[in-house]
C-alpha positions in Angstrom: 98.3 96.0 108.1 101.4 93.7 109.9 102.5 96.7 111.9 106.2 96.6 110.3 108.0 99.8 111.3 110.6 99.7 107.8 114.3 100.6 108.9 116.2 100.7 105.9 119.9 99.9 106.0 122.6 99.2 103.3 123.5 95.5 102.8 127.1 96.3 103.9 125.3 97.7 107.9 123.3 94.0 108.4 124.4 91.5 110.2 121.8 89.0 111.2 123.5 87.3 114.7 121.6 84.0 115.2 118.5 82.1 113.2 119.8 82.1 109.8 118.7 78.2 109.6 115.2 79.2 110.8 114.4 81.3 107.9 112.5 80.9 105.0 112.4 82.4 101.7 109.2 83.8 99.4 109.0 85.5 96.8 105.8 86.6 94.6 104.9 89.2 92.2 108.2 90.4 90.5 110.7 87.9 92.2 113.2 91.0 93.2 111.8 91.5 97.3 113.2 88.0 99.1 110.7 88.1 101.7 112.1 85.8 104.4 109.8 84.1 107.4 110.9 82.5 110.9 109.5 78.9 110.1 109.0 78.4 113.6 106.8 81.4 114.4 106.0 82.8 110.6 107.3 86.6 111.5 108.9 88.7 109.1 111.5 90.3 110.9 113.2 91.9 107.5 113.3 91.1 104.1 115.3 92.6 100.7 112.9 95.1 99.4 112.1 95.5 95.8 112.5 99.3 96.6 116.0 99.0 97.9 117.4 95.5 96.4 120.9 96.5 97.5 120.1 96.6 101.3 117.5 95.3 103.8 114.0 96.6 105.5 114.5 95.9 109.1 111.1 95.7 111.5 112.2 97.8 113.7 109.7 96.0 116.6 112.0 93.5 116.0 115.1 94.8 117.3 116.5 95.1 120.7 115.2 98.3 122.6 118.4 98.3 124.4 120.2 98.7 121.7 118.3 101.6 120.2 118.7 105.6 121.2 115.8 106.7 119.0 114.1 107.4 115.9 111.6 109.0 113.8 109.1 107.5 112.0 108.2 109.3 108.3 105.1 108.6 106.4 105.6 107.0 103.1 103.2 107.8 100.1 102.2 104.5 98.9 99.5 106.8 96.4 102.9 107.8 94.6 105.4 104.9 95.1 107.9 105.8 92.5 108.6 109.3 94.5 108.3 108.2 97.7 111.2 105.2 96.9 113.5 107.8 94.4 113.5 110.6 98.2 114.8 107.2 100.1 117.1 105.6 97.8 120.4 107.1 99.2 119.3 105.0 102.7 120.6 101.7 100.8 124.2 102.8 99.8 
């Protein structure tokens, strides 16, 4: 468990504001998630999920509290993936 509290936001909604050249890329398994590290640190403060390639997975411990007025966190049913992904997919576009 890496504690990563998933804010999913359409491609078009992220812009990353400083430490682009710190970044790293990996990719495994299917090659569609660009999981991207600080090299400096290793943290994974968002990545392009294989879920939602057409937008990015935010951490949201990762973000500014000041600039945040609140959320909700929602369990997400790893046991049926497919489901789960298909009732979030509209979170990307």
């Amino acid at each position: 468990m890496t504690g990563f509290l998933h804010l999913i936001v359409p491609a078009a909604r992220f812009r990353l504001l400083a430490g682009g050249d710190s970044l790293v890329e990996y990719r495994f398994g299917t090659g569609v998630a660009r999981h991207l590290f600080c090299r400096r640190c290793g943290v994974k403060s968002f990545y392009v999920p294989r879920s939602h390639p057409d937008g990015y997975d935010v951490n949201l411990r990762c973000l500014d509290a000041a600039t945040l007025t609140g959320w909700d966190v929602e369990a997400f049913d790893d046991g049926d993936r497919a489901a789960a992904t298909a009732a979030w997919a509209h979170l990307t576009h």
